[in-house]
C-alpha positions in Angstrom: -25.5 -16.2 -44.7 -25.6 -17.3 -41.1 -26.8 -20.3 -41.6 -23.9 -20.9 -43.9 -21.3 -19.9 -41.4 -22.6 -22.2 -38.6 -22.6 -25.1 -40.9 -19.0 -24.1 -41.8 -18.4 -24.5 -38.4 -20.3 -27.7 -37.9 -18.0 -29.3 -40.7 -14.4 -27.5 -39.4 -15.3 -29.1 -36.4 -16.3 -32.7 -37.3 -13.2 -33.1 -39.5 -11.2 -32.1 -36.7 -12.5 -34.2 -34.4 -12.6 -37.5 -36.7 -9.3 -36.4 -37.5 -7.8 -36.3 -33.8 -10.1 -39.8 -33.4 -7.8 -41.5 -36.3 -4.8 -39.8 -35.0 -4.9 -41.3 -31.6 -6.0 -44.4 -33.1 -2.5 -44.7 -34.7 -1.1 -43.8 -31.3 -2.7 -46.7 -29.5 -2.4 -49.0 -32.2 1.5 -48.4 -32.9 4.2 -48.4 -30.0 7.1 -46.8 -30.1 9.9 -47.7 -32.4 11.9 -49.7 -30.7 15.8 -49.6 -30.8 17.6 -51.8 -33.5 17.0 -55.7 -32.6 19.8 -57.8 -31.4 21.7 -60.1 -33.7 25.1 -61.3 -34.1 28.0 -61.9 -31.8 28.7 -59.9 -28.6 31.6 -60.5 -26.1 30.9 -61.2 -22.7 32.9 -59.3 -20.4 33.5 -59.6 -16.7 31.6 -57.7 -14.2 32.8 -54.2 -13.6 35.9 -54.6 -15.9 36.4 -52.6 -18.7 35.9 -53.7 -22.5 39.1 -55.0 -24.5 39.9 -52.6 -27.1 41.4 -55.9 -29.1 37.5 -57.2 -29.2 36.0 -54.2 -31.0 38.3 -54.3 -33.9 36.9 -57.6 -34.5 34.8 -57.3 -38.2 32.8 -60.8 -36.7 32.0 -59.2 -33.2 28.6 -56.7 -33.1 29.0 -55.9 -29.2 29.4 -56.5 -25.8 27.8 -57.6 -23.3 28.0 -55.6 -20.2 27.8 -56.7 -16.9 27.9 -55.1 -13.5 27.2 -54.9 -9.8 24.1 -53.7 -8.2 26.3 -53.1 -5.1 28.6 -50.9 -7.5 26.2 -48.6 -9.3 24.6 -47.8 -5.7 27.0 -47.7 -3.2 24.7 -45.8 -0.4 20.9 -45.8 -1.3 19.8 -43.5 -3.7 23.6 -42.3 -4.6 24.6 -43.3 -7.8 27.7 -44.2 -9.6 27.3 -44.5 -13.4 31.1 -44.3 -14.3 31.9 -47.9 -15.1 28.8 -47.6 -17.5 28.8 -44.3 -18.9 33.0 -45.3 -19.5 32.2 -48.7 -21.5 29.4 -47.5 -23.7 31.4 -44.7 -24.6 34.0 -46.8 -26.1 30.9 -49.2 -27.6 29.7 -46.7 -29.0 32.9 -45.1 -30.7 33.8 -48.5 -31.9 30.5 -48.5 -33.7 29.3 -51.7 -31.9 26.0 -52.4 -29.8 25.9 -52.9 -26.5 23.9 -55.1 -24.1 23.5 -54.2 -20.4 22.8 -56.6 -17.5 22.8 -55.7 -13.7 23.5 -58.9 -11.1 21.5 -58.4 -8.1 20.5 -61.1 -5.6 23.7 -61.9 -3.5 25.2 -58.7 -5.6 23.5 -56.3 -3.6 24.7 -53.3 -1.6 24.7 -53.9 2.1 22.8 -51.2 2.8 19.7 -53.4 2.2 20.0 -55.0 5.0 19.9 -52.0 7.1 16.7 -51.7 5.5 15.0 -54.6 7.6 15.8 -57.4 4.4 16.1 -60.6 5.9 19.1 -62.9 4.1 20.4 -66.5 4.2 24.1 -68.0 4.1 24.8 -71.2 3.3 27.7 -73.0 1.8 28.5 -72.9 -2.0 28.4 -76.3 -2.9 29.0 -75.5 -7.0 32.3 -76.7 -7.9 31.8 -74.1 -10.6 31.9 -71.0 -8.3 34.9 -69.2 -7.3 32.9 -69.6 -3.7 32.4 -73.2 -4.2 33.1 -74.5 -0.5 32.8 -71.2 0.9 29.8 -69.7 3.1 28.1 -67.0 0.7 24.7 -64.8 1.6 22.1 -63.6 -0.1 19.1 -61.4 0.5 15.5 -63.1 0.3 14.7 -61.8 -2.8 11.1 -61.9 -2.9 11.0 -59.2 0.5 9.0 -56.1 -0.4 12.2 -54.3 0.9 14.3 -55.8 -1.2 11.6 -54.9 -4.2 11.1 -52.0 -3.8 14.7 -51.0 -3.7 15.5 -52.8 -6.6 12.7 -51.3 -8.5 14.1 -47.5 -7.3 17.4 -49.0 -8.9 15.9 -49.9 -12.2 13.7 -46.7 -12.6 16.8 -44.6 -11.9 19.0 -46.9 -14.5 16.4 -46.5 -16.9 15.7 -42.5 -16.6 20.1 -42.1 -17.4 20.1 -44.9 -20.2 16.6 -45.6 -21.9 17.3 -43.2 -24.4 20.7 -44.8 -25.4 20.0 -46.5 -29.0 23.3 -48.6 -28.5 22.6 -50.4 -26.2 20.4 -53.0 -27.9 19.1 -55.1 -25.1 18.5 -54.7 -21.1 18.6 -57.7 -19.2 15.8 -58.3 -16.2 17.4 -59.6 -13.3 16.4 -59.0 -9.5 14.1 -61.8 -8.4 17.7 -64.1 -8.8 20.8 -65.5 -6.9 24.0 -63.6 -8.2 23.7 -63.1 -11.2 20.7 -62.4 -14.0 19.8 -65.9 -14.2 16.5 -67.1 -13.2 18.1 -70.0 -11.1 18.7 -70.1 -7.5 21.3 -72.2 -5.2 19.8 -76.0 -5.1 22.4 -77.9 -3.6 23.1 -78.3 0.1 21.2 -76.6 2.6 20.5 -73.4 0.4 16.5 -75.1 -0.7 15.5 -76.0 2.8 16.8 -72.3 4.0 14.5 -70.7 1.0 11.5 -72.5 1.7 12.0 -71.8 5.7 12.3 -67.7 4.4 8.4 -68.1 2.7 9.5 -69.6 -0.6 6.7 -70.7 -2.6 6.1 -70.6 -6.7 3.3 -67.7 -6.0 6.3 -65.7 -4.0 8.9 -65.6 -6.5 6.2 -65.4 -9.7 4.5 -62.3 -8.3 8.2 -61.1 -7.6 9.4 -61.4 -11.2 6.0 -60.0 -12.9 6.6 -56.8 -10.4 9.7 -56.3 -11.5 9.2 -57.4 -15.4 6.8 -54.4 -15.2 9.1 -52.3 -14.0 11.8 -53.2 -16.4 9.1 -52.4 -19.2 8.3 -49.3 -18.2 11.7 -47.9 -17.7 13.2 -49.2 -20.9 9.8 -48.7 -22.7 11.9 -49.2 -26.5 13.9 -51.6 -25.9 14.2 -55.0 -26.2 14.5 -56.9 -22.2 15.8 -60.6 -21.7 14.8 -63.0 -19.4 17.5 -65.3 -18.9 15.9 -68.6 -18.4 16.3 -71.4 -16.1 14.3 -73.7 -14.0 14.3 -71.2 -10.6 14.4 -74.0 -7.6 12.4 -77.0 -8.6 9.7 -77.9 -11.1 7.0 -76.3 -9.9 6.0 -74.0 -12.9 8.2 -71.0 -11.6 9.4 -70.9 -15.3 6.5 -71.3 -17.4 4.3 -69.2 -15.3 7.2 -66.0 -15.4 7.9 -66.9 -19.1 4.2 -66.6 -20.3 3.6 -63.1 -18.4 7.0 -61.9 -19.8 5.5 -63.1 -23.7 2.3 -61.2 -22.5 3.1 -58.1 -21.3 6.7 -57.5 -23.6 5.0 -58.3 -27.1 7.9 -57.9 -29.8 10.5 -56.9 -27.7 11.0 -59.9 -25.6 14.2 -62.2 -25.4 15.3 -65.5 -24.2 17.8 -66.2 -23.0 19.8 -69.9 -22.3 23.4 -69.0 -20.1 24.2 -72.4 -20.4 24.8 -73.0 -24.3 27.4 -76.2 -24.8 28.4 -78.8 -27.0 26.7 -81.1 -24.2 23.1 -79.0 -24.3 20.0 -79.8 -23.7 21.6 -81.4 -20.7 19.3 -82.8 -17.8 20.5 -79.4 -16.5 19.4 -77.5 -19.4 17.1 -79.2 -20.9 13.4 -77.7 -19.5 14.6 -74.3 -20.0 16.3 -75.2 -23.4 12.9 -76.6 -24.4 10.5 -74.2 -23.2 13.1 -71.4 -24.9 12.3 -73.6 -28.3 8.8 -73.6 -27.9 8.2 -69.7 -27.6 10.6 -69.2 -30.1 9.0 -71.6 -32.6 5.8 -69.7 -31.9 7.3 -66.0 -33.1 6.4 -65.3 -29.4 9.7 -64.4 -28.4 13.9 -63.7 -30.1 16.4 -66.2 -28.6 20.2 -66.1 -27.5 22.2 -68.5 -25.6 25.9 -67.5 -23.2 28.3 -70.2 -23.5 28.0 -72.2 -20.1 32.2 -71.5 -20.2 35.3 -71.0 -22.3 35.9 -73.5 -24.8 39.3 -72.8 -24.0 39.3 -72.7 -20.3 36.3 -75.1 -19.5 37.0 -77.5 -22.3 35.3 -80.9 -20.7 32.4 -78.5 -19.4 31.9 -76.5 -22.3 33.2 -78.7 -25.5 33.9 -77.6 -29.0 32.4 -74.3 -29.8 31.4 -75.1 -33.2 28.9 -77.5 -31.8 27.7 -75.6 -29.5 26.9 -73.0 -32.4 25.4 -75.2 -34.1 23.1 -76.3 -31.5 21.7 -73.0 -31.1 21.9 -71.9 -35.0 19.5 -75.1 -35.1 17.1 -74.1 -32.3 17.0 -70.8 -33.6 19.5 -68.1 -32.1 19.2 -64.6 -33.4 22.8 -63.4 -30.8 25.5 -65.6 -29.0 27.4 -64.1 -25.8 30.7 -65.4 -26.1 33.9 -65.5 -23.8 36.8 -63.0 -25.0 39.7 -65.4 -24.8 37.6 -67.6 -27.5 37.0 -64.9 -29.5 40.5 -63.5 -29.7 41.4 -67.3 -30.6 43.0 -67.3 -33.9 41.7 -70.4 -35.2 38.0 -69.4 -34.5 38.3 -66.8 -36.7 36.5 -68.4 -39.9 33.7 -70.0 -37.7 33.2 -66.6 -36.0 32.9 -64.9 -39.1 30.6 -67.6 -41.0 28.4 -67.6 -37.8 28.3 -64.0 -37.7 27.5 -63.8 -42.0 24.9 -66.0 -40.9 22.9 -64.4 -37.9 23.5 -60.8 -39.6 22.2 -61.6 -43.3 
């Protein structure tokens, strides 16, 4: 009878542990669920301005896109002010529509960096395109430990108040960049010369953007991040390198993203990151969505026809389009807005 009992035991305990064995195979094996995949149209709003009520009764627009100031959201370091976030995604998420999120660091960063020892550079703006163009702007060297480590702070904090948010459907990476979440930094003028005399080298700013693509993974660990791709400096392999570790290390939940979608792209401006966007996409290694470079409406010679511009990136592959507010409240984009959206939706 004893001998029975042990053997019982023997058996109990096997099955138990072969079970616990399969069980944490299925853990390893299967990550988390990951919150609902972005598709469709999403209106891009100004930084640190509030959504238009007008664009979420739109049937043809999914979201917004959200953008704000590093310097906002942490006015003093390590004090916190979520209101212009917590205030939009509210009314995202009464509308029923998704919501991406996107942080502009770089030369949008509180000042209290620099009392931190963060060296910075100021140069003049020489991009017609900027609201600074001819003006002397400054921006923190981006690739300073300092300056990392601060940001990273920022980012584990963002995530811990909005990782668990399911409508907010993708996080943009941003940090390593120039004023906005673009991986491009100021080229023109004296702005190159005054990088490279700061330490700049391809190594530097890859080993900056892997360090804070890690950190972006681990604080948004179910969601789906963007890298919003451009050709940093020069072509020296800033972009490929950053692009392959981002495919790597964010299987399944990685974006890319072009901010300069026209009627004109690939430009010669465009065209590297447009390509290299292509190629990933083409092998199932990453989701793609372009910005329009500008308003169709407002930036017509810059930006041409919108409908060609969608059609350019329904034919490279676009799964979302970030589109200005003043074209999507046009009344006579209405039908191509709504066959676009039909289209990336289905």
């Amino acid at each position: 009878m004893l001998l029975n009992s042990n053997r019982h035991r023997i058996i109990v305990r096997s099955l138990c542990l072969a079970a616990l064995t399969v069980y944490s195979t299925i853990i390893l094996l299967c990550p988390p669920a990951l919150a609902a995949q972005p598709k469709g149209i999403f209106a891009l709003i100004k930084a640190n301005q509030a959504v238009d009520p007008a664009l979420c009764d739109k049937p043809f627009i999914d979201g917004a896109s959200i953008r704000a100031t590093w310097s906002e959201l942490e006015p003093e370091q390590g004090k916190f002010d979520w209101s212009y976030l917590d205030g939009q995604l509210a009314v995202i998420k009464k509308s029923g529509k998704a919501a991406t999120i996107r942080i502009m660091a770089g030369a949008n960063c509180p000042q209290w960096i620099f009392k931190l020892g963060v060296p910075q550079i100021s140069f003049r703006d020489e991009d017609r395109h900027h609201k600074t163009f001819g003006k002397v702007v400054t921006m923190p060297i981006i690739w300073d430990a300092r300056y990392l480590k601060s940001w990273k702070n920022f980012v584990q904090a963002l995530g811990k108040r909005y990782s668990a948010r399911k409508e907010i459907v993708i996080v943009h990476m941003s940090g390593p960049t120039w004023r906005t979440a673009e991986m491009f930094l100021p080229h023109k003028g004296s702005a190159p010369s005054l990088l490279r005399e700061a330490g700049y080298s391809a190594d530097v700013l890859c080993a900056a953007w892997t360090d804070v693509i890690d950190q972006f993974a681990a604080s948004f660990p179910k969601h789906s991040l963007a890298l919003n791709v451009d050709v940093p400096l020069e072509n020296d392999g800033v972009m490929e390198r950053v692009t392959e570790y981002a495919v790597a290390h964010l299987k399944g939940r990685l974006c890319l993203q072009g901010n300069w979608l026209s009627a004109h792209t690939p430009t010669k401006f465009s065209k590297a990151a447009f390509n290299r966007m292509v190629e990933l996409h083409q092998k199932k290694n990453a989701r793609i969505g372009f910005q329009m470079l500008g308003s169709a409406l407002f930036r017509a010679e810059q930006q041409g026809p919108l409908t060609k511009a969608i059609a350019i990136g329904n034919e490279a592959g676009a799964a979302y389009f970030e589109i200005y507010p003043t074209d999507l409240l046009l009344k006579e984009n209405e039908k191509l807005l709504r066959t676009t959206r039909d289209m990336l939706t289905k």
